[in-house]
C-alpha positions in Angstrom: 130.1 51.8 116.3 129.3 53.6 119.2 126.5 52.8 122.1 125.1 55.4 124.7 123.6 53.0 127.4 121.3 54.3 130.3 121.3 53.0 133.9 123.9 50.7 133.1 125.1 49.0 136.6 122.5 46.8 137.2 120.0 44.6 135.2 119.1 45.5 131.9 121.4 47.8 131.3 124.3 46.1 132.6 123.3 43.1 130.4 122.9 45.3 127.2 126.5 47.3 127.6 127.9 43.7 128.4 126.2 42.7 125.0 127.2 45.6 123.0 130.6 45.4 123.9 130.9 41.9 122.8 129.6 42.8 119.8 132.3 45.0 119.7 131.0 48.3 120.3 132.3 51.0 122.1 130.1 51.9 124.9 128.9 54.8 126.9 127.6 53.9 129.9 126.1 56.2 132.6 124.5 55.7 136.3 124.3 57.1 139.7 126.8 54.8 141.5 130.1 55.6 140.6 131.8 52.6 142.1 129.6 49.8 140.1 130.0 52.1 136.9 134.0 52.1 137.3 133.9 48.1 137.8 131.9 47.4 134.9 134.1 50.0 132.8 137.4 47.5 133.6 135.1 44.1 133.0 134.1 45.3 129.5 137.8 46.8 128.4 139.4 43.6 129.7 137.3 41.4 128.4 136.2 42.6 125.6 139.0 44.9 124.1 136.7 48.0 123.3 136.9 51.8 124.5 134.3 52.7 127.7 133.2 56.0 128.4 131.9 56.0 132.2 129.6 59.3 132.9 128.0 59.2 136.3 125.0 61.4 136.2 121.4 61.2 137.4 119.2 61.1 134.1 116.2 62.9 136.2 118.4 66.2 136.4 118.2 68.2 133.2 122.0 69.9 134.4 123.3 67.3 134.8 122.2 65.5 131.4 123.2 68.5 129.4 126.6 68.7 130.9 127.6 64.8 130.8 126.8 64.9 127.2 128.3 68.2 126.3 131.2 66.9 127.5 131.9 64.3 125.4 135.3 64.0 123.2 134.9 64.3 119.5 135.4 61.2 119.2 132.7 59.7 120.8 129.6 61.9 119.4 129.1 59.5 116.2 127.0 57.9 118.3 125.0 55.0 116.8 122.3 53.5 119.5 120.9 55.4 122.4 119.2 52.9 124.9 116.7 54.9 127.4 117.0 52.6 129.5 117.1 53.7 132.9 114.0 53.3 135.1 112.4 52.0 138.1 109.6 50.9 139.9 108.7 52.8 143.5 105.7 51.5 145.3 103.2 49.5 145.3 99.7 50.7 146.7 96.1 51.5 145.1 95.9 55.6 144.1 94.1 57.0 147.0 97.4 55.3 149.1 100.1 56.4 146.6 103.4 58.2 148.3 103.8 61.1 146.1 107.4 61.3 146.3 107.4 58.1 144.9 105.2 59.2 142.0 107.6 62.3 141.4 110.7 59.8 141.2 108.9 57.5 138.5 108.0 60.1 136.8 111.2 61.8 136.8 113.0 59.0 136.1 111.0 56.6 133.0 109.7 60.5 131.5 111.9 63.0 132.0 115.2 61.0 132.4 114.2 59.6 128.8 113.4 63.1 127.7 116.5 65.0 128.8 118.8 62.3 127.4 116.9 62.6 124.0 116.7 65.9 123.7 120.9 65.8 123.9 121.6 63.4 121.9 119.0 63.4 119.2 120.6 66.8 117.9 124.0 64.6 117.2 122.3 62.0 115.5 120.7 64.3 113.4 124.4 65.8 112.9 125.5 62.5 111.9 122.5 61.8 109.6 121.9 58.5 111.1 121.0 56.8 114.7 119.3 54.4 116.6 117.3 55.2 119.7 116.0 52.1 121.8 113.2 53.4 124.7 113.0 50.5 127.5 109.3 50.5 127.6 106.9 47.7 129.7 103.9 45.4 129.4 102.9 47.7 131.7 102.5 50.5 129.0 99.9 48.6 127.5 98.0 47.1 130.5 97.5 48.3 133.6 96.8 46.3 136.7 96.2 47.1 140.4 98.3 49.1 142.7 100.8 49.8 139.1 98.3 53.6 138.5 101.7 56.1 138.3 104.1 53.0 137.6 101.5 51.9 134.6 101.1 55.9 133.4 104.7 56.6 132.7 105.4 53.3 130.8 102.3 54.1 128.3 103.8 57.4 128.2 106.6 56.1 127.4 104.9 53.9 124.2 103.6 57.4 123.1 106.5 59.1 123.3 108.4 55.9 121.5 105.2 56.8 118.9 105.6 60.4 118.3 109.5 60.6 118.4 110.0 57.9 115.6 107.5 60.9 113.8 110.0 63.6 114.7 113.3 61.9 114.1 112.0 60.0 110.5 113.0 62.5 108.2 116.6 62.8 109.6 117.3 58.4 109.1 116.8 58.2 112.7 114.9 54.9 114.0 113.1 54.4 117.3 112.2 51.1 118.6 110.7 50.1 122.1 111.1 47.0 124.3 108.2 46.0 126.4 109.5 43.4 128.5 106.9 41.7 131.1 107.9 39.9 134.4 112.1 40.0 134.5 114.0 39.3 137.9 116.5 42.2 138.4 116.4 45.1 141.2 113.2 45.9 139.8 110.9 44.6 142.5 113.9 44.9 145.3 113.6 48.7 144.4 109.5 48.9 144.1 109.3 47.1 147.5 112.2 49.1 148.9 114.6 46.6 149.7 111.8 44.2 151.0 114.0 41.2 149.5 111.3 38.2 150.7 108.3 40.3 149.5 110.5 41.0 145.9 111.3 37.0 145.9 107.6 36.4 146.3 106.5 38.4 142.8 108.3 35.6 141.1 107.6 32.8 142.9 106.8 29.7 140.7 107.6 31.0 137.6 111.1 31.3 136.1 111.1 35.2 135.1 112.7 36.9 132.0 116.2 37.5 132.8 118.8 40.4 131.8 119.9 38.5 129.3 117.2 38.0 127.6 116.4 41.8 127.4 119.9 42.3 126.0 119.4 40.4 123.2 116.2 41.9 122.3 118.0 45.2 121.8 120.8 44.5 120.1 118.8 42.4 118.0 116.7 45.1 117.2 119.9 47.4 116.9 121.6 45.4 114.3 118.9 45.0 111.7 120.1 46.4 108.3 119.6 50.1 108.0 116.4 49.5 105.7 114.3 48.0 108.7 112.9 49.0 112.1 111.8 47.0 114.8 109.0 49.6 116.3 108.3 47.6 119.5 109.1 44.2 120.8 106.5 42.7 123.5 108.3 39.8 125.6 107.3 37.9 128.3 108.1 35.1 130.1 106.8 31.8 128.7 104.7 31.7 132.3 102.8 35.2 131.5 100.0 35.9 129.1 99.7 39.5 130.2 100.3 41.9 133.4 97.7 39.6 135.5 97.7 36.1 134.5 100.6 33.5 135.2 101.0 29.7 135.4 103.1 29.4 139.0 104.3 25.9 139.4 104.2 24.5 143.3 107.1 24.8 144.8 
C-alpha cells in the first residue's frame, strides 16, 4: 500500500505520513524544505521499517508537480491514497485591507496546489482501477467569519471541488473524501500572522485546540474503510468550538 502525502514536514501532514507509515504504508511525502523532508524520511524508515519516497517540490508550480510525479519509479505508481494536504493561511485583515500577494499564495496553494497534484495522479489511479484521494478541507469552507474573505473562498472551493471530483473519479472506483478540521495548533496561525508567535499563541488561548494527531487519525480512518464505503467529509472540532466564531475559553 502506497500513500502520496502533501506538505508533509510540519503539522498535519507530518502527523498523517507518521500515521501511515505505522500502519505500514509506504509513503510519498513531498514539501518545500528539503532538510525537514530528508529528517522525516530517516524517522519513518527507522522507525517504522517502510520504503520513503522524499520529492521536494512546490505544489503551487504546475512544472514542478508534473515532473516530481513523472518521475516516479514503477514501483511506486500503485499508489493507493493521495492526501491534498498542503495549505496555508496568509493574512488576516477585512477585504478592502487584504495584501494581494497574500491572496495569490492561498489561492495558489489550497486550489491550484490541490489541482495540479490531482490532475497527475488521478490518471494512475484510474490506471490502477482503484484509489483514494483525501482533500484537507476546513470549517472554514462552510462558514466564513471576519477578516477569513480569500482564506474562507479557497476552503469552500475546496468542498466543491471535493464535490465534483468524487463525480468525475466514481466511475473509475476512485473515492474522495474531505476533512474539515476547525481550530488545530500547528504552524497554521504562526504562518497567517507571519511569524507573529504571541499574536499565533493568542488564537488559542483558553481552549486546548485539535492537535496533528487528531487530524491524522481522521484520515487514515477514513482511508481504511472497506472498499464498499466512503467517508465524503468529516467535520471536526475541538470540544471548545461550536463553529468558526463561537468558543468556550477557560481563564487562564
Amino acid at each position: 500500500m502506497i500513500a502520496f502525502i502533501t506538505g508533509a514536514t510540519a503539522g498535519f501532514g507530518k502527523a498523517t505520513a507518521e500515521l501511515f507509515a505505522a500502519n505500514k504504508y509506504d509513503v510519498i511525502i513531498t514539501g518545500r524544505r528539503k532538510e525537514k523532508l530528508d529528517k522525516l524520511t530517516e524517522e519513518l524508515q527507522t522507525l517504522h521499517s517502510v520504503r520513503v519516497l522524499p520529492l521536494c517540490f512546490d505544489v503551487r508550480n504546475a512544472g514542478e508537480v508534473e515532473k516530481a510525479v513523472a518521475s516516479l519509479p514503477e514501483s511506486w505508481k500503485q499508489i493507493d491514497v493521495l492526501v491534498n494536504n498542503a495549505g496555508l493561511a496568509v493574512g488576516y485583515s477585512p477585504i478592502q485591507e487584504g495584501d494581494t500577494d497574500d491572496w495569490e499564495r492561498m489561492i495558489d496553494t489550497n486550489i491550484k496546489g490541490l489541482l495540479f497534484m490531482t490532475r497527475r495522479v488521478a490518471p494512475l489511479m484510474i490506471a490502477n482501477k482503484r484509489g483514494h484521494i483525501i482533500n484537507m478541507g476546513s470549517i472554514a469552507g462552510k462558514e466564513v467569519y471576519a477578516n477569513g474573505n480569500v482564506y474562507c473562498a479557497s476552503k469552500y472551493a475546496v468542498d466543491a471541488l471535493n464535490k465534483s471530483m468524487r463525480i468525475d473519479l466514481l466511475p473509475h472506483n476512485i473515492r474522495v473524501t474531505s476533512i474539515s478540521p476547525g481550530l488545530a495548533e500547528t504552524e497554521f496561525s504562526i504562518v497567517r500572522f507571519k511569524g507573529d508567535e504571541e499574536r499565533a499563541k493568542n488564537v488559542y488561548k483558553g481552549i486546548e485546540p485539535l492537535k496533528a494527531q487528531d487530524i491524522a487519525e481522521a484520515v487514515f480512518w477514513a482511508a481504511s474503510r472497506p472498499p464498499h464505503v466512503n467517508i465524503l467529509d468529516i467535520v471536526i472540532t475541538a470540544g471548545a468550538q461550536a463553529n468558526t466564531t463561537t468558543f468556550i475559553r477557560k481563564n487562564t
